[in-house]
N, C-alpha and C positions, 0 to 999 in steps of 0.2 A: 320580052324583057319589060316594056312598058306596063303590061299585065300584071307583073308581080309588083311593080316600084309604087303603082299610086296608091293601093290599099296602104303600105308601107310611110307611105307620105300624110295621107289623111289619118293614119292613128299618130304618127308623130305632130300633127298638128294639133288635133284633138288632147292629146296629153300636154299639153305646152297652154293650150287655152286653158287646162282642168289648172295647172301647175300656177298659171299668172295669177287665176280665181283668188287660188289660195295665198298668195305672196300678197296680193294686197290685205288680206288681214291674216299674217302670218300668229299672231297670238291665239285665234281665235282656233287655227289647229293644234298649234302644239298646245294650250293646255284647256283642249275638251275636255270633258269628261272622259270618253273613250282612250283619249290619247292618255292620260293620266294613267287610269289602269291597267292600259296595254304596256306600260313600261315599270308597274310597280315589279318589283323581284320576285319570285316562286319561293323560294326558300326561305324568305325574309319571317320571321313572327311577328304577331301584332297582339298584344293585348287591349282592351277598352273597360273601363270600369263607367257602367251606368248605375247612377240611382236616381230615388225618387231625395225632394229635399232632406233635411234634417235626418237622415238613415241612419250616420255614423261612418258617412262618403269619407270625409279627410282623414280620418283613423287608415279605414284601408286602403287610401292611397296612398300614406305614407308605407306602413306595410307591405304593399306590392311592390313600389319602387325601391324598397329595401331588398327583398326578399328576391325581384329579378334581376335588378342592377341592369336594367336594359336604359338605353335611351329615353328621353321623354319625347313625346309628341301630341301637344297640343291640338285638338283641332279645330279649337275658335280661340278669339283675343279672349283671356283671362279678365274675370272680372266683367265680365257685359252683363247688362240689365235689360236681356232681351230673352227670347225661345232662345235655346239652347241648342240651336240646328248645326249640324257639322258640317264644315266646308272642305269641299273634296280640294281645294288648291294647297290645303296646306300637306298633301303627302307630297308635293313637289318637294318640303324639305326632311324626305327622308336617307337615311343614309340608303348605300345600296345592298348594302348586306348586313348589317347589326340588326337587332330585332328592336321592337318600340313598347313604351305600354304608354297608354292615353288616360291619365288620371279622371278624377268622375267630372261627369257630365250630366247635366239634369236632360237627355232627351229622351224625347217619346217615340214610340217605334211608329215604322213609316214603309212605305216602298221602296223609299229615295234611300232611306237607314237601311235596308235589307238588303237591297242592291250595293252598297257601297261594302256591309259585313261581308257580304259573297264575294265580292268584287277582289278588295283586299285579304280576304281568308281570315278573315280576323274574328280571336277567341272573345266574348263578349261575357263578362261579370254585369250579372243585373240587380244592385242591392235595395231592401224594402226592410221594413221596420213598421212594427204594431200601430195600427193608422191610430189609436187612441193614445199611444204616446205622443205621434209626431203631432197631433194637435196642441197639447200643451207645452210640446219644445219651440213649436212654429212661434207660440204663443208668448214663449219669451224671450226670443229673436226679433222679434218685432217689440217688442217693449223695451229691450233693450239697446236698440237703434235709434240714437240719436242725432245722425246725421240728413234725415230724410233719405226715405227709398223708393224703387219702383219693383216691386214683387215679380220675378221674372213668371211667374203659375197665374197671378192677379194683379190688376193695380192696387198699392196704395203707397200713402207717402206722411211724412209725418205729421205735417199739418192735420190732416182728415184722422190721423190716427188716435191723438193726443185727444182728440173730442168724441169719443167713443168710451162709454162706461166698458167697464169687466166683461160686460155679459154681453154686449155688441159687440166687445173684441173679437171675443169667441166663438161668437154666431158670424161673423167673418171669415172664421180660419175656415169653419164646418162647411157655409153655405157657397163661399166662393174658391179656396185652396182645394178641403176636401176632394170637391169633383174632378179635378188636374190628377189629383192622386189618382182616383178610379180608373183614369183615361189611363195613366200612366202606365199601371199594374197590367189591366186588361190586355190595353194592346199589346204588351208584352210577353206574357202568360198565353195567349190566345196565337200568337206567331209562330210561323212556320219554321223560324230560327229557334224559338224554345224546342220545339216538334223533332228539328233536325239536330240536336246537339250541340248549337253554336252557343249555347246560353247554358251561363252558370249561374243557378238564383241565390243570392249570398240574403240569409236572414240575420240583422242587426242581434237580437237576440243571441242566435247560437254563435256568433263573431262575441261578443261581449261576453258569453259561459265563457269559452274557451278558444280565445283567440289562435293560438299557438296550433292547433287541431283545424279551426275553419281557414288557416291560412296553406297549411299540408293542402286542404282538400282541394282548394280554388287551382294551388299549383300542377295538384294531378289535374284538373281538367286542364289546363296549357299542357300537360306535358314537360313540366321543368319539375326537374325533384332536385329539392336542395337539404342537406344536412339539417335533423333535428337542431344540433348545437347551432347554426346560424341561425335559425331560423327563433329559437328559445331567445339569442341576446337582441335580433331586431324588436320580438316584441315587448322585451323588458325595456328595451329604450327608449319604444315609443311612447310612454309613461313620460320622457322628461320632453316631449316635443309638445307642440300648439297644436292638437290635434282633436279639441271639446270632447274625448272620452268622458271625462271624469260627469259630465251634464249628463250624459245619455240611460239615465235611470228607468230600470224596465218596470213596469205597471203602476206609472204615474196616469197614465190616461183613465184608467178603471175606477182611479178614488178620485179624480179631481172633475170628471164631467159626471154631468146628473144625467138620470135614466132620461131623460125627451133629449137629450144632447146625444147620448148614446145611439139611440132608437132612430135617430134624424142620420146618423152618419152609417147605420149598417143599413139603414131604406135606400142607400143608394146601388148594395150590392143585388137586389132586388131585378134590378136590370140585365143583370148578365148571368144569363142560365149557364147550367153546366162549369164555370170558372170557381176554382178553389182559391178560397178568400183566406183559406188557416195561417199564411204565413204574414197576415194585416190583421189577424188578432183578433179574426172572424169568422166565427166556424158555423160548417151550414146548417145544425140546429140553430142559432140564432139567427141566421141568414133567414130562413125560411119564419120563423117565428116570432121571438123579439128577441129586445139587447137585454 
């Protein structure tokens, strides 16, 4: 009898010391990383809207959040002037069975983003827009800031800014944003999440032709179909919302940067072989050649 009892003994001890371990920082289990995603729900959907800056992000987040009617779910504080990293504590406030959509987010793809998309099963909108536009859109977002900022892709702020001619503004966006874009695009485009279907690449362009069509298409990749006629009065309404469509004019960037401004911003796609650059408004004749 003694034979059977101490084995029996020593693992109830053993589990009691593992057990105490953890009661002294009981936060620190329950919300792991592991522990988080071992309790998110199966069935739950998630949408995530990424883009790069000035795309035409807040258009299609209003759009989506019309057109799903799901929940919202944040996954960093609104408004920070920081990297754009997601914070896995905040699925602790999701429901447990309604489905989510995560309005845009400027982040870059990562392990830690890959692991969390897999993690949650979650459907991923990746939106980009003609890098030769977003340069003269970036260009008057920053001019038109008058409160001082801190560029979450660069530093700057308004003091340094206001003492900058035209043509330094400029050679700012190119020499210091630009390349946040490339990182951006790339590691996106080059992921194993683009490869596996979890990513839907929304081009600013063909959202701006015809909204009403690239909003159908986003939906079929979730899986939610919802009625043309709903779908027709969301985007006629999103006309009377705050949503800088009306700024987002397509081939501003071709007339308004000169050929060495040009030349300077596709020499960066130069670096990364094999990646199609056609939906940044840079196709691989000029990639390879000139602008």
């Amino acid at each position: 009898m003694a034979f059977y009892l101490i084995p029996r003994k020593l693992l109830l001890a053993t589990f009691l010391r593992r057990l105490f371990r953890k009661l002294k920082n009981p936060y620190g289990v329950l919300y792991s990383d592991e522990f988080i995603f071992r309790h998110l729900p199966e069935k739950r959907k998630h949408a995530w809207l990424i883009s790069a800056p000035k795309s035409g992000s807040t258009w299609l987040s209003v759009l989506l959040e019309e057109g799903l009617g799901w929940d919202t779910l944040r996954l960093m504080p609104k408004d920070i002037l920081r990297e754009e990293v997601p914070e896995i504590m905040r699925f602790m406030q999701l429901s447990r069975s309604r489905p989510v959509f995560t309005p845009r987010t400027h982040t870059r793809y990562s392990q830690s983003v890959h692991r969390m998309v897999e993690k949650a099963d979650i459907g991923v909108i990746v939106q980009v827009r003609n890098i030769f536009d977003m340069v003269i859109s970036y260009l008057d977002h920053l001019n038109n800031d008058r409160t001082g900022f801190i560029v979450p892709v660069a530093f700057m702020n308004f003091d340094s800014w206001k003492q900058l001619s035209d043509t330094e503004k400029t050679s700012f966006i190119i020499e210091m944003v630009v390349p946040w874009y490339f990182g951006f695009y790339c590691g996106w485009m080059t992921s194993n999440l683009m490869k596996d279907g979890h990513v839907y690449l929304c081009q600013y362009e063909r959202l701006k032709s015809d909204p009403l069509q690239e909003l159908q298409r986003i939906l079929d990749f979730l899986e939610e179909g919802r009625a043309e006629t709903l779908l027709r009065e969301i985007v006629e309404a999103s006309d009377q919302k705050p949503t800088k469509k009306n700024y987002g004019f397509v081939g501003r960037g071709r007339l308004h940067l000169n050929d060495e401004q040009k030349a300077k911003i596709v020499s960066y796609a130069s670096f990364y072989r094999g990646v199609d650059f056609g939906p940044l408004g840079i196709s691989d004749s000029v990639n390879r050649n000139d602008a």
